[in-house]
C-alpha positions as semicolon CSV with decimal commas, in nm:
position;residue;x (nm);y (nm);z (nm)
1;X;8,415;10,041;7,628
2;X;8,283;9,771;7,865
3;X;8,534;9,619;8,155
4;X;8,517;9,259;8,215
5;X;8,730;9,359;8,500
6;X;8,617;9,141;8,847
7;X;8,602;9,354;9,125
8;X;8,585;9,225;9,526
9;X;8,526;9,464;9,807
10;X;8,577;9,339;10,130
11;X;8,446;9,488;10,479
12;X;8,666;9,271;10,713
13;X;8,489;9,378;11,035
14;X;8,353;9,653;10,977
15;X;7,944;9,767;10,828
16;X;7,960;9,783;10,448
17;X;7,923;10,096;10,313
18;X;7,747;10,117;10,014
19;X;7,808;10,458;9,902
20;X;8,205;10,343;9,907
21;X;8,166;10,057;9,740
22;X;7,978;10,176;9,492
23;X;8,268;10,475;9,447
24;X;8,530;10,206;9,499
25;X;8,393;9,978;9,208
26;X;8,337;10,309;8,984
27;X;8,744;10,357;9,026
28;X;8,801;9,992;8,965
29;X;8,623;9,988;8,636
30;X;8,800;10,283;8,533
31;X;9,109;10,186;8,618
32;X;8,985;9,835;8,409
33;X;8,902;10,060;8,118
34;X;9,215;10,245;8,096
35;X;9,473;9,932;8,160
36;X;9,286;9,659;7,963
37;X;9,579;9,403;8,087
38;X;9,422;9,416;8,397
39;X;9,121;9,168;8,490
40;X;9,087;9,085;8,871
41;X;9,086;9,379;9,142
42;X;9,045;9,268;9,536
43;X;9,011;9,570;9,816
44;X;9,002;9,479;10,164
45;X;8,899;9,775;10,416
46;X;8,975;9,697;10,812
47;X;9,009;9,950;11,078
48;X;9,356;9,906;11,250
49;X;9,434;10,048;11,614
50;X;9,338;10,445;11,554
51;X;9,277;10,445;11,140
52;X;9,127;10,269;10,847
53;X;9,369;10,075;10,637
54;X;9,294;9,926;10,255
55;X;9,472;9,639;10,101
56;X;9,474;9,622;9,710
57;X;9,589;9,343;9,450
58;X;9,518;9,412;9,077
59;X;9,623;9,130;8,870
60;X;9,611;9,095;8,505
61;X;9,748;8,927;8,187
62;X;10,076;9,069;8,248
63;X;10,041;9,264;8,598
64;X;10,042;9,120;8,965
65;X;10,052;9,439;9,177
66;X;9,956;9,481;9,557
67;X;9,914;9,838;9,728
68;X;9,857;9,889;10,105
69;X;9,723;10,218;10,244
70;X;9,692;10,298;10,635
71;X;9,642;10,651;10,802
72;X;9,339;10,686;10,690
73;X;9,025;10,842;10,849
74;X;8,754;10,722;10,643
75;X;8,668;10,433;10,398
76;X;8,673;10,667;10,126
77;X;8,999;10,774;10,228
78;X;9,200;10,416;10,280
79;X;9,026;10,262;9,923
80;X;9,152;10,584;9,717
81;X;9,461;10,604;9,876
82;X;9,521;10,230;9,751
83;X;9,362;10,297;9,420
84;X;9,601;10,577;9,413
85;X;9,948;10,375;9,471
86;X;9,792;10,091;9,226
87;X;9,742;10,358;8,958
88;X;10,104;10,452;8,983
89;X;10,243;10,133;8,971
90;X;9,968;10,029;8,688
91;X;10,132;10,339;8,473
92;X;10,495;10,271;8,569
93;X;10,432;9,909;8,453
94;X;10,218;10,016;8,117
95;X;10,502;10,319;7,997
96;X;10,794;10,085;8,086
97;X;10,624;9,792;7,831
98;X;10,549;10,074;7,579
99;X;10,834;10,296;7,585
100;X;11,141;10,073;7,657
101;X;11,092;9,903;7,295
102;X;11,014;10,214;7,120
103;X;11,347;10,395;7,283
104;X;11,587;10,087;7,189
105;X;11,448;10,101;6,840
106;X;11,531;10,514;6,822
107;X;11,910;10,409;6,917
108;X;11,960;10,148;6,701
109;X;11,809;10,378;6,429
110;X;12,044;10,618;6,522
111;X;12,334;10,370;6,483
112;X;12,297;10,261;6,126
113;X;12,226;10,691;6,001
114;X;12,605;10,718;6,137
């Protein structure tokens, strides 16, 4: 399925990499693919005082979600480590929507059997 996802990768002082960005946007898309609510994702890479450090914002029809990583060694490193807390909160988000309906329909199902 195509994304129509927009994806923005940001060096903020630092050379761009286009082996990460390129991995980066790959992770993006498939993260686009797999939550379709989503439709704009921004990364920012900047090196801090000894590490790398990645902010994320995914926004969407129904999703505004922000992820910041820092400890990192390596681009690489800082952009999945974002990706990774922005994939959490993109499931948490997704099962909550799905699931809280379908569990308040499976009480009050229960009610009227009684």
């Amino acid at each position: 399925m195509a994304s129509d996802a927009r994806v923005e990768i940001h060096f903020k002082d630092l050379e761009q990499d286009d082996d990460v960005r390129e991995h980066l946007h790959d992770r993006c898309t498939h993260l686009a693919e797999e939550f379709p609510e989503t439709t704009d994702f921004e990364l920012t890479l900047q090196e801090s005082a000894l590490s790398i450090e990645c902010h994320a914002h995914v926004s969407g029809k129904r999703t505004s979600i922000a992820a910041h990583s820092n400890g990192a060694e390596t681009l690489r490193q800082a952009g999945d480590q974002a990706l990774d807390k922005v994939e959490r909160e993109l499931r948490k988000a997704h099962d909550k929507r799905i699931f809280t309906p379908r569990r308040e329909a499976q009480k009050n199902r229960a009610k009227r059997n009684v």
